[in-house]
Structure formats: structure tokens, C-alpha cells
Backbone bond lengths (Angstrom), bond angles and torsions (degrees), N, CA, C in turn:
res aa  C-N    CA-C-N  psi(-1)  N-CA   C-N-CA  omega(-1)  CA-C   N-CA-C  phi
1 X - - - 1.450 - - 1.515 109.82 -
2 X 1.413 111.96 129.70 1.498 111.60 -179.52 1.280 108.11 -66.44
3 X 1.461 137.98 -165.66 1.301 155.28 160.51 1.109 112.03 -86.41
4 X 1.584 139.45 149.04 1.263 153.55 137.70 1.362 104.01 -67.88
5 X 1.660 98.29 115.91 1.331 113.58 165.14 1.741 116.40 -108.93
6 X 1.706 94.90 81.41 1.365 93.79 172.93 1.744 114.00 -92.81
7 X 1.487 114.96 -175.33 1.546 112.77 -160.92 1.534 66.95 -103.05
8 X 1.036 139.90 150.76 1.484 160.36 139.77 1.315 117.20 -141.95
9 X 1.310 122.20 93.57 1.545 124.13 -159.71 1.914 85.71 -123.33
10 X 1.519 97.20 128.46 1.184 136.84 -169.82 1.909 117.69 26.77
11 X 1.315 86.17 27.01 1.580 93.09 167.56 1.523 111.05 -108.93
12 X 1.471 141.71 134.02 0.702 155.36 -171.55 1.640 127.81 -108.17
13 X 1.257 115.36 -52.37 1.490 129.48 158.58 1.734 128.61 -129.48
14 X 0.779 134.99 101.04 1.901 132.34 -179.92 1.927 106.02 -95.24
15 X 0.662 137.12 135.39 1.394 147.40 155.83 1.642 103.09 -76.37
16 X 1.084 125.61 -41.51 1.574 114.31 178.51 1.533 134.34 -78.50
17 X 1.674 116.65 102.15 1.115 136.93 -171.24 1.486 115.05 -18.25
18 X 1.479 101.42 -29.08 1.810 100.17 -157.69 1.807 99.72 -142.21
19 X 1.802 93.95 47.90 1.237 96.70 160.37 1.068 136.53 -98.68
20 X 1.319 130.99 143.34 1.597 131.68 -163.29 1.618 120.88 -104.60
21 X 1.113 100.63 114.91 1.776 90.92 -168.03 1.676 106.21 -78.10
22 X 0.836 116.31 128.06 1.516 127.49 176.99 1.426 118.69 -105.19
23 X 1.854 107.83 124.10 1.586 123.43 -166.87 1.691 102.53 -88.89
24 X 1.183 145.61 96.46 1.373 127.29 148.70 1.801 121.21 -23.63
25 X 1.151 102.82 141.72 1.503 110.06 -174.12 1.379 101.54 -107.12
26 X 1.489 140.11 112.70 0.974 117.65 140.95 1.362 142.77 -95.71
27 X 2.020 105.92 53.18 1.434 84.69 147.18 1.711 138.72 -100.12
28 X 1.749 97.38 164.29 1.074 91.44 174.43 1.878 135.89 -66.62
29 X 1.305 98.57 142.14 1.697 92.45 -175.87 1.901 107.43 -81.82
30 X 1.038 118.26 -171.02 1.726 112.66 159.32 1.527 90.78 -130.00
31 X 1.932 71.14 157.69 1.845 88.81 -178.26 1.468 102.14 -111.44
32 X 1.125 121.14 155.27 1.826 113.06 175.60 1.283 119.27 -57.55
33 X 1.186 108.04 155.22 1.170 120.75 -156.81 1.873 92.15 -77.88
34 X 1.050 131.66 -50.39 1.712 118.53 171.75 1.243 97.77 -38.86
35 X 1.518 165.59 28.76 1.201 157.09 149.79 1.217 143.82 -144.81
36 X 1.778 89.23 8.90 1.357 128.59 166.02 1.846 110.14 -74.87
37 X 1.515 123.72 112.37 1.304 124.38 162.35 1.588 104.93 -112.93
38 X 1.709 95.48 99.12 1.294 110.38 153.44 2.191 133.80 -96.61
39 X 1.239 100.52 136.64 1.215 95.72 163.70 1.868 142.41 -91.00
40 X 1.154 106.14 138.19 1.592 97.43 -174.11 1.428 103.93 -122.02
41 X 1.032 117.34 141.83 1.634 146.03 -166.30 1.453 138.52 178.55
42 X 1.193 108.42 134.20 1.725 116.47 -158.23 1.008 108.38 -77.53
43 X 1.516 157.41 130.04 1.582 164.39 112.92 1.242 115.87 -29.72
44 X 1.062 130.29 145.83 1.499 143.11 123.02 1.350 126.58 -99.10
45 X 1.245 112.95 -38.21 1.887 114.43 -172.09 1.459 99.26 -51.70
46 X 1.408 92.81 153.10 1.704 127.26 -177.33 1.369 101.10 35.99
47 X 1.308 144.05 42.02 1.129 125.33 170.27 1.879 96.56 -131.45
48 X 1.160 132.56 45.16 1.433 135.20 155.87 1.621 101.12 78.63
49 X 1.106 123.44 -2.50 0.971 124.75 179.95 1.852 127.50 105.42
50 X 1.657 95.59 11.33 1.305 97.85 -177.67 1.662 97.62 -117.18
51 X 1.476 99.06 155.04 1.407 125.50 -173.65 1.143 116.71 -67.69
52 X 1.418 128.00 154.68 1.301 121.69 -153.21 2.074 82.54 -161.84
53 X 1.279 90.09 149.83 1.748 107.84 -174.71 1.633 95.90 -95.40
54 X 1.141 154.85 140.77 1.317 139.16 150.64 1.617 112.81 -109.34
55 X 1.113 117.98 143.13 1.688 105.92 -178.74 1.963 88.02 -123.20
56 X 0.941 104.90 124.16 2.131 103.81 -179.28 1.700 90.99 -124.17
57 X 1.325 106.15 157.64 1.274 133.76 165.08 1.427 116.61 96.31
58 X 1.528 124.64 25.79 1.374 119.59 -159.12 1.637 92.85 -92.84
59 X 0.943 109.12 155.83 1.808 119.57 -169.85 1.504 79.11 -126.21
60 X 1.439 103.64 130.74 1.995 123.17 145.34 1.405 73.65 155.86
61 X 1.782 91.84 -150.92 1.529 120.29 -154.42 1.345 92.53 -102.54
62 X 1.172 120.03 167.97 1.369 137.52 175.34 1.324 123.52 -56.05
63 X 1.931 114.58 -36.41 1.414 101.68 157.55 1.285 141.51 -69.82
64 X 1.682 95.94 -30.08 1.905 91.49 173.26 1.425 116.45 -63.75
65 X 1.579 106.97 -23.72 1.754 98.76 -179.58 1.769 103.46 -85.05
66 X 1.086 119.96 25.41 1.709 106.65 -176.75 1.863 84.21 -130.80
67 X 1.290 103.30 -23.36 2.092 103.12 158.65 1.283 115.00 -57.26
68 X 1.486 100.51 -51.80 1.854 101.00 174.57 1.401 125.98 -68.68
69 X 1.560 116.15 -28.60 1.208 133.04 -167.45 1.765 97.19 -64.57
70 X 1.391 106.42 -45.48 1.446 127.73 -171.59 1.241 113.89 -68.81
71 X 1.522 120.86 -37.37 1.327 114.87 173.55 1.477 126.72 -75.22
72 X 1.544 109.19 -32.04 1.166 121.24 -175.42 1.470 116.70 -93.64
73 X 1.111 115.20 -10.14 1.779 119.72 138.61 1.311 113.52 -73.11
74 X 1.228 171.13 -15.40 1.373 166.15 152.68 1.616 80.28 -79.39
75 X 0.898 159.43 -52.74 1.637 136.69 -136.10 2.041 85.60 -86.17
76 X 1.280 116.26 -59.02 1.194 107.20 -179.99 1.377 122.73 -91.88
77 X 1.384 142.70 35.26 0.842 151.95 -175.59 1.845 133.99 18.72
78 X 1.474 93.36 60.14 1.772 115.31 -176.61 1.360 109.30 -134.77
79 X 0.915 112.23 172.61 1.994 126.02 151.94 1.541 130.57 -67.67
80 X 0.831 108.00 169.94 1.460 97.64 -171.81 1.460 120.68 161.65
81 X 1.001 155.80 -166.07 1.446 135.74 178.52 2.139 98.59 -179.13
82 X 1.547 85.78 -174.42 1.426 89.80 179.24 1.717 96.86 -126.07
83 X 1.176 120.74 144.64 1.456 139.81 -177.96 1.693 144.31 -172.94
84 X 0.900 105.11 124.95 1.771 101.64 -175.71 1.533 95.48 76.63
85 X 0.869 128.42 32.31 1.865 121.00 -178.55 1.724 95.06 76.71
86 X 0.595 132.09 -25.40 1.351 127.05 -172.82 1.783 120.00 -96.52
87 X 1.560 119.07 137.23 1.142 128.19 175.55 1.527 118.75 -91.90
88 X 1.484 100.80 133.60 1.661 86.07 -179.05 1.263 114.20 -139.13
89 X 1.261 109.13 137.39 2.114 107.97 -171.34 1.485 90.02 -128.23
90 X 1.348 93.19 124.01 1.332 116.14 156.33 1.496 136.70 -33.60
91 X 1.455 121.03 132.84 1.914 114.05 -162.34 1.398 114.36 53.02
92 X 1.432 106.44 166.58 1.143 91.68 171.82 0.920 125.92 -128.46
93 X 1.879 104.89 145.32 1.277 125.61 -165.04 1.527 96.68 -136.47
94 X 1.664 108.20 62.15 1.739 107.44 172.69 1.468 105.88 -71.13
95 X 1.004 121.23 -59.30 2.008 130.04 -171.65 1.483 94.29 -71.99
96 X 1.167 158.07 -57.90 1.535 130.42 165.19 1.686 117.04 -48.05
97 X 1.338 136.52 -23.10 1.120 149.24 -163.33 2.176 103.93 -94.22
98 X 1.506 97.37 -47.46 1.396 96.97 164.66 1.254 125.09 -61.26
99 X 1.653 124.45 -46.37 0.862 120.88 -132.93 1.634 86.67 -94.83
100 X 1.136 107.57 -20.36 2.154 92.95 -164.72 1.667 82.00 -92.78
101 X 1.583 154.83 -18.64 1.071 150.48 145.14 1.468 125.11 -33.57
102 X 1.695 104.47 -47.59 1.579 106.60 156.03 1.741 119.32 -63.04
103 X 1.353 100.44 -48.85 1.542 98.53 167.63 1.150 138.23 -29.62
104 X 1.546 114.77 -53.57 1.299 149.01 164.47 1.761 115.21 -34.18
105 X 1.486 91.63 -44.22 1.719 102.32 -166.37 1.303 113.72 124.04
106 X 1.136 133.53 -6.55 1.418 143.11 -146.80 1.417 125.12 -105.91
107 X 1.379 123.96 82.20 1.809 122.37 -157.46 2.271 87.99 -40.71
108 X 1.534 79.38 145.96 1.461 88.71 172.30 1.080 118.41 -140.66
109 X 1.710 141.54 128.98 1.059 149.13 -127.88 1.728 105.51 -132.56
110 X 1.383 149.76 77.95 1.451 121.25 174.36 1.140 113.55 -69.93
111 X 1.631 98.45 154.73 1.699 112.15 -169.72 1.346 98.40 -124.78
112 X 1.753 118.95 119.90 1.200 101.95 167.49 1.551 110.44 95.49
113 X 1.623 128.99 110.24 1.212 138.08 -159.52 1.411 118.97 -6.02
């Protein structure tokens, strides 16, 4: 006889016929962007020596930050991607990168000269 592979996550015994085991979700939700405090700041490390935009602190799920990642590569016209929680556009484009971020609604913070 195979096993029953039911989801029973940290329940162990119920007496009630028509109990429902319930999974917590952890995904993340997003919060609006008026209450979004992100930071923007330029890199160099490990990247050969070329500049890099970083945007850190965005709160939601991974697609809205690869929505933003997407817009703000077409807004400044480079590459760039979403990773490690963090967004990154190529050269730098910190003050084009703030400013449509302020646009947005979004307190914005530079990090770094």
C-alpha cells in the first residue's frame, strides 16, 4: 500500500470529521507605492568596473519588482534586470531613476555621493 500524501502542516491529530487543514502563504503582497521607501545608488564592486544603478527596498512580490525593473529599463534605455531583492539598471542613471520613482509616489532616498 502506497502512502497518503496529504498536506497536513503542523497539525497532527483533529477529532473533527470536516476539518480543514489550512497552508499559510508566504507570498509577499505590495504596498503602494506612496509608502514605498526605496533606495537608489550606484555600484561598482564585482562588476569589472562598470556602474550599475541599484534601486533596494521595494516591498511586494517578485513580479511587481520585475514590472518596475521593466519600466525603468525602457524609461532609460539599458539592460538591467531584477535580483537578490534588488533592481539594477545599467550606467548610471541614479537622478533619471529617482526622479520618475518620485513621480511614481515613492519617498526616494540617494545612497552614496
Amino acid at each position: 500500500m502506497g502512502k497518503s500524501k496529504k498536506n497536513r502542516v503542523n497539525v497532527v491529530y483533529s477529532t473533527n470529521p470536516n476539518f480543514e487543514f489550512e497552508v499559510d502563504s508566504d507570498d509577499e503582497t505590495s504596498i503602494p507605492f506612496n509608502l514605498q521607501k526605496l533606495y537608489v545608488s550606484i555600484d561598482r564592486k564585482n562588476r569589472g568596473g562598470k556602474s550599475v544603478t541599484l534601486v533596494e527596498g521595494f516591498i511586494g512580490n517578485d513580479e511587481d519588482a520585475k514590472d518596475l525593473a521593466k519600466k525603468l529599463k525602457q524609461l532609460c534605455g539599458v539592460g538591467g534586470g531584477f535580483k537578490n531583492s534588488e533592481i539594477y539598471i545599467q550606467g548610471d542613471q541614479k537622478n533619471k531613476v529617482a526622479s520618475f520613482l518620485q513621480k511614481l509616489g515613492a519617498v526616494v532616498k540617494l545612497k552614496g555621493g
